[in-house]
N, C-alpha and C positions, 0 to 999 in steps of 0.2 A: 341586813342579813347577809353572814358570807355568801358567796357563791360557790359551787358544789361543780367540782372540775369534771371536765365531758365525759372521762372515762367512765366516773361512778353515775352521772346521769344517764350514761348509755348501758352500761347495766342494771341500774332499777328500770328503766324502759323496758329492756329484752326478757327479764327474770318473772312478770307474770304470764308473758307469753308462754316462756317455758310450763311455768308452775301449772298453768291449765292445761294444759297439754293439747295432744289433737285430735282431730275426726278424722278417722279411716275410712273414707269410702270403697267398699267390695261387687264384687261382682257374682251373683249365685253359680258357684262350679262343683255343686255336689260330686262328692261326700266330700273333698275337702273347705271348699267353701259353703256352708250347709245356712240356708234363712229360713225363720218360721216361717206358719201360716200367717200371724200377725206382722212381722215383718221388724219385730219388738226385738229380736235373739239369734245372733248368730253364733254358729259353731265351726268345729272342722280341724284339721291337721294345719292348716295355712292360718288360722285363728289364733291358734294355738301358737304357730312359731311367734307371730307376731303380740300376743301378749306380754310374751316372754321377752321380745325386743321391749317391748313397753317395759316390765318391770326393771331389766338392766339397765335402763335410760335415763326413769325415774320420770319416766314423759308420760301420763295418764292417757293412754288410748279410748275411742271411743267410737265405735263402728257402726258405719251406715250405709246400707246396704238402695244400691241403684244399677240398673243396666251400664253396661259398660261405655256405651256415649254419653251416656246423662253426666256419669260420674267425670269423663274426663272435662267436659263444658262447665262443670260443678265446682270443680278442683280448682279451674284456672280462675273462676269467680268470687271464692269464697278463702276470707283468710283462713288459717291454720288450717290447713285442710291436705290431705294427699291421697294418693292410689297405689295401688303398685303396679307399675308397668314396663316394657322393654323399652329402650333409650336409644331411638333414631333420629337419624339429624334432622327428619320434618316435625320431628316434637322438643330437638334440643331447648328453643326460646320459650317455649310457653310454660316450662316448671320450673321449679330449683329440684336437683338432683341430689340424691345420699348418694354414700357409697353402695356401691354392689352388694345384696343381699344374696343372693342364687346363679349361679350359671342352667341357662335347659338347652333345647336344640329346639328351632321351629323346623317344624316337620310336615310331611304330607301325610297322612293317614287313611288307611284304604281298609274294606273288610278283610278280616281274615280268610275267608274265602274266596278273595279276590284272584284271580290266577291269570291278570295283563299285565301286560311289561309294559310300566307308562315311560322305560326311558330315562332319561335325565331330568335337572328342572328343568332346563328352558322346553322339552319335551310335552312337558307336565301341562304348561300353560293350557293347551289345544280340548284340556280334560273340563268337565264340571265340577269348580273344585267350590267346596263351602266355606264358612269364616263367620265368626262372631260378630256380630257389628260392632265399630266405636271400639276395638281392641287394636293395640300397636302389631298386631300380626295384619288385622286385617287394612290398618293404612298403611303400613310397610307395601304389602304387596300390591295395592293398588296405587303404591307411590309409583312400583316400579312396572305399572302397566297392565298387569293379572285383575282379568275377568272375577268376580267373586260372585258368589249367591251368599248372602249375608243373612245370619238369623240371629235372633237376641240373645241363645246362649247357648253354651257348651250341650246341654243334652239333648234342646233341639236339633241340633246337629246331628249328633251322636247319631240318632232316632231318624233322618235325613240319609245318613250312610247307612245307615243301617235296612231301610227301603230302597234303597240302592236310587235317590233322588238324586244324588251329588254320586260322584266316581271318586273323589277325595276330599278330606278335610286337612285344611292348612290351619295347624293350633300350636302352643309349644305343648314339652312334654308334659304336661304335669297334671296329675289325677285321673289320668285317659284310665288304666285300667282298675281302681276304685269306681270309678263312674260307670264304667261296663260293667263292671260284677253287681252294683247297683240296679243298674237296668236290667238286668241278666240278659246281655249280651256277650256275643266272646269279643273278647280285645282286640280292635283294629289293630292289623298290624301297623311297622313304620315304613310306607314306600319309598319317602324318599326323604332324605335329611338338607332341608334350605340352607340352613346356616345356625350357627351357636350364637347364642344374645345370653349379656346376663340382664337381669329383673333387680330393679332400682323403687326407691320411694321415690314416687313424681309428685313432689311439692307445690302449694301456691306460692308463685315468684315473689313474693316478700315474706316467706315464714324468716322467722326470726333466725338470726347466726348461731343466738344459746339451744333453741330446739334443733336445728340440726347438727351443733358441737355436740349434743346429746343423745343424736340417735345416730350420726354417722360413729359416734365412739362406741355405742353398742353394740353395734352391726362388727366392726373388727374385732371386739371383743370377742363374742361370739363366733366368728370364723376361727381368732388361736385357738381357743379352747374347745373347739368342736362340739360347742354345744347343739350347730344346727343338724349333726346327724341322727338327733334323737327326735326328729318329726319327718315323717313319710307322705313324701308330696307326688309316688307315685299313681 
């Protein structure tokens, strides 16, 4: 029997990787990140964009929905598999990375009725500031020294500041004020702006080169053509 040269053997290898596509694991950040009661269905604005990366990819998404530690310890253990997260160099080794999906800002967030001057960041530090557990905001800042009080997710927070438990919440921007009009709270304001990250697929370090030729090419895609300004990840 011939032999079947490395190039076409290494793409019948990579091509059902592709063809089944991946598991999305999410994290509950209501209303954009929305999980049932059964934990069967999700929905949301962030759902949504990323379906639509799915269907320009041609990569069958498939979403499973875990706390945001679970999912990063999940990601790194299980093939095909990713998250969406910010890309810091205490997490550069342990994914394979897409290209940049999103630019936000990580920010401090304080009530809107707040009236202290917390100052600068390094200022900021001396406050009770809150944080998601298992999210790259919250080992970012505890990379770089910052006290946190850490809760499983964005509305317990919320609902934390909002008791005035915490004096700030360090989160990026995204669905803060959906989520307060949800809660029927008024929108933390932003006290203070850490720095801009943008938000990447954090891959399991051996997804295949066709699924990410596939999804880093939908991701540019989708930036020329602006298609991503038709989902509101406010």
């Amino acid at each position: 029997m011939p032999r079947l040269p490395g190039t076409l053997i290494a793409a019948l290898a990579s091509a059902p990787a592709a063809a089944a596509g991946l598991t999305i694991l999410v994290s509950p950040q209501p209303p954009i990140i929305e999980v049932s009661a059964d934990q069967q269905h999700v929905s949301g604005a962030a759902i949504d964009l990323m379906r639509a990366l799915s269907q320009r990819a041609g990569l069958p998404f498939k979403f499973a929905p875990y706390p945001s530690a679970r999912a990063v310890l999940l990601v790194r253990q299980t093939p095909d598999t990713c998250l969406t997260a910010a890309r810091f160099p205490e997490r550069e080794a342990l994914f394979r990375w897409s290209e940049p999906v999103i630019r936000l800002r990580l920010v401090l967030l304080a009530r809107q009725d707040e009236t202290r001057d917390f100052g600068g960041v390094e200022q900021a530090r001396q406050f009770h500031i809150g944080a998601v557990r298992g999210t790259a905001v919250a080992s970012r800042l505890k990379q770089q020294g910052w006290t946190l009080d850490e809760s499983a997710d964005a509305e317990t927070n919320l609902r934390k500041l909002q008791l005035g438990r915490i004096d700030l919440l360090a989160t990026l921007d995204v669905g803060i004020q959906s989520l307060a009009d949800k809660m029927k709270m008024a929108t933390p304001r932003v006290a203070l702006v850490v720095n801009e990250t943008d938000i990447y697929f954090a891959c399991h370090p051996q997804l295949s080169d066709e699924a990410m030729r596939r999804l880093n090419h939908a991701i540019l895609a989708m930036k020329a053509d602006g298609s991503f300004k038709a989902f509101n990840l406010k």
